[in-house]
C-alpha positions in Angstrom: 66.5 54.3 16.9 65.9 58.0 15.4 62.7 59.8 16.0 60.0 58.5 13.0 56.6 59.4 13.6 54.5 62.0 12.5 55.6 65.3 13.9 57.3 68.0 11.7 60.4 69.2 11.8 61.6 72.6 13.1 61.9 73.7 9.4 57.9 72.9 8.7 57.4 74.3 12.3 58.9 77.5 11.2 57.3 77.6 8.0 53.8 76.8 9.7 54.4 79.9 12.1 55.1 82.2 9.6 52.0 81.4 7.6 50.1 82.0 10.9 51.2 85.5 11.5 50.5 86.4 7.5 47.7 89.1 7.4 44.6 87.6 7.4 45.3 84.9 8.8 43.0 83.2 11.3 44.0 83.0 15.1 46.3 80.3 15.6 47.7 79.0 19.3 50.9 77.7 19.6 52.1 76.2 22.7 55.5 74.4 23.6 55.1 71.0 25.4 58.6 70.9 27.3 59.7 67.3 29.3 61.8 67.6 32.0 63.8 64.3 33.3 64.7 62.5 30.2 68.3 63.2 31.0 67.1 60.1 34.0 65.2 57.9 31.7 68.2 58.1 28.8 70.6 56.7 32.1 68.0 54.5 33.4 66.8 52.9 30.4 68.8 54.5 27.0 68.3 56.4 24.2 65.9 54.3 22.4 63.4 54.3 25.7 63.8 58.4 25.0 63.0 58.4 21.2 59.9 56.0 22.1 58.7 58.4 24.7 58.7 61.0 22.4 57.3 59.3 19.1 54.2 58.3 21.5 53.6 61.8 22.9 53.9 63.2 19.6 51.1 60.6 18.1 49.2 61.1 21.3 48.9 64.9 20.7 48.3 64.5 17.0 45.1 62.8 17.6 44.3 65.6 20.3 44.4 68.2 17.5 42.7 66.2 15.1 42.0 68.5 12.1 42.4 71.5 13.8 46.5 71.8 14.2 49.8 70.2 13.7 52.4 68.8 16.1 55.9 69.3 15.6 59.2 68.2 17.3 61.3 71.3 17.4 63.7 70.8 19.8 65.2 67.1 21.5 63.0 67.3 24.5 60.2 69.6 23.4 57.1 69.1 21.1 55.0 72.2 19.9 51.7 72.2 18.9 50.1 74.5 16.9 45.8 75.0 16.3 43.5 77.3 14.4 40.3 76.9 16.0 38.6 79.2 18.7 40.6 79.8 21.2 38.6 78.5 24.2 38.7 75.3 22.4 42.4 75.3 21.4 43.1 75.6 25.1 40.7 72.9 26.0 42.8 70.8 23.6 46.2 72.0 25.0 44.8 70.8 28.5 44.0 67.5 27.0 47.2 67.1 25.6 49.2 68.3 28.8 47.1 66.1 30.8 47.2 62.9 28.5 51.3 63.7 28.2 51.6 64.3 31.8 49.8 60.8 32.7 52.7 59.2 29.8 55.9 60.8 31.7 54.5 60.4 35.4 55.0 56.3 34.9 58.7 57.2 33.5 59.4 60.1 36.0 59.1 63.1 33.6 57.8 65.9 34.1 55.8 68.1 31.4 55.5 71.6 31.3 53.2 74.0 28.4 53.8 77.3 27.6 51.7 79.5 24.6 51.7 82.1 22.5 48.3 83.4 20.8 49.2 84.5 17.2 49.4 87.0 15.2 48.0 88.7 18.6 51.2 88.5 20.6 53.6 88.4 17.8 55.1 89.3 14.7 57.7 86.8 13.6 58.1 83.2 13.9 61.2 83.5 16.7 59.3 86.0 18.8 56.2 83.6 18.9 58.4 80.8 19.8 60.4 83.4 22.6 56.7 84.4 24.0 55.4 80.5 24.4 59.1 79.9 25.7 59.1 82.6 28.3 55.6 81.3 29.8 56.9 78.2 29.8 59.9 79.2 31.8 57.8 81.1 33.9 55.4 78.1 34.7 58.8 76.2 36.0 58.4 78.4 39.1 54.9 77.9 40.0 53.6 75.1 42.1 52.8 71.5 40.1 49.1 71.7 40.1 47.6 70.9 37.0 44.3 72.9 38.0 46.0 76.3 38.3 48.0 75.6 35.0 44.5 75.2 33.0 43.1 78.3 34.9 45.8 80.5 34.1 45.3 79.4 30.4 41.9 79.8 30.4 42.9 83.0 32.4 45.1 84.0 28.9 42.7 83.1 26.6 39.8 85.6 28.0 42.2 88.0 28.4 43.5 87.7 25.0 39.5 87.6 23.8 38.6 91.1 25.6 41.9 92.8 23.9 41.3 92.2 20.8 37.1 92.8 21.4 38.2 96.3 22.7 40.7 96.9 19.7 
């Protein structure tokens, strides 16, 4: 069964980004939602158990966003998200999604892991905002799986991000 739902494709994604980072253009967050362990649950149970996995998380985080962003399937095992609303509340929704996701996978064995980018602030094409969210993404693989020092570090980002561009 092929992936049908209501994320966009890597095209719109692309497209999307590249309106975001457009001068003028209001702050937009962008995180990668990566799963780990599908390669299992595609042995275990086939490809169809993996599209369905992935059509629900990607209907799951689209009515996270709401109004306020888009998801998007980019990549086989990866789902990106991106928001234009204040940042402390586009991480609050990030969190929401992660958390809601990571509930999904933990019955199936699969792991999820975010990683973000805070445009046009940290970058100035569409493949260097998807290389920023996908090195802190890579970088989270090496931390401890606790879910409560993933959202600090976030929130962490996010205030950070706030006092740089206050002091600019």
């Amino acid at each position: 069964m092929p992936f049908v739902g209501t994320a966009g494709t890597r095209r719109e994604l692309m497209a999307d980004l590249t309106r975001a980072l457009a001068p003028g253009s209001p702050e937009t967050l962008l995180a990668l939602v990566r799963f780990y362990g599908l390669a299992d649950l595609i042995i275990a149970f086939g490809l169809v158990a993996h599209d369905r996995l992935l059509d629900a998380s990607a209907r799951g985080a689209q009515v996270e966003t709401g109004s306020e962003g888009r998801v998007y399937r980019p990549r086989n095992n990866e789902l990106a998200v991106l928001l234009k609303c204040p940042l402390e509340e586009a991480i609050e929704i990030v969190d929401s999604i992660t958390s809601a996701l990571g509930e999904l996978g933990s019955a199936r064995d699969v792991d999820v892991e975010v990683g973000i980018a805070i445009l046009p602030d940290e970058a100035d094409s569409p493949i260097a905002a998807l290389e920023r969210a996908d090195r802190r993404l890579l970088a989270s693989d090496h931390e401890p799986d606790d879910a409560v020092q993933a959202r600090r570090a976030r929130r962490t980002l996010a205030r950070e991000a706030a006092q740089q561009r206050q002091a600019s």
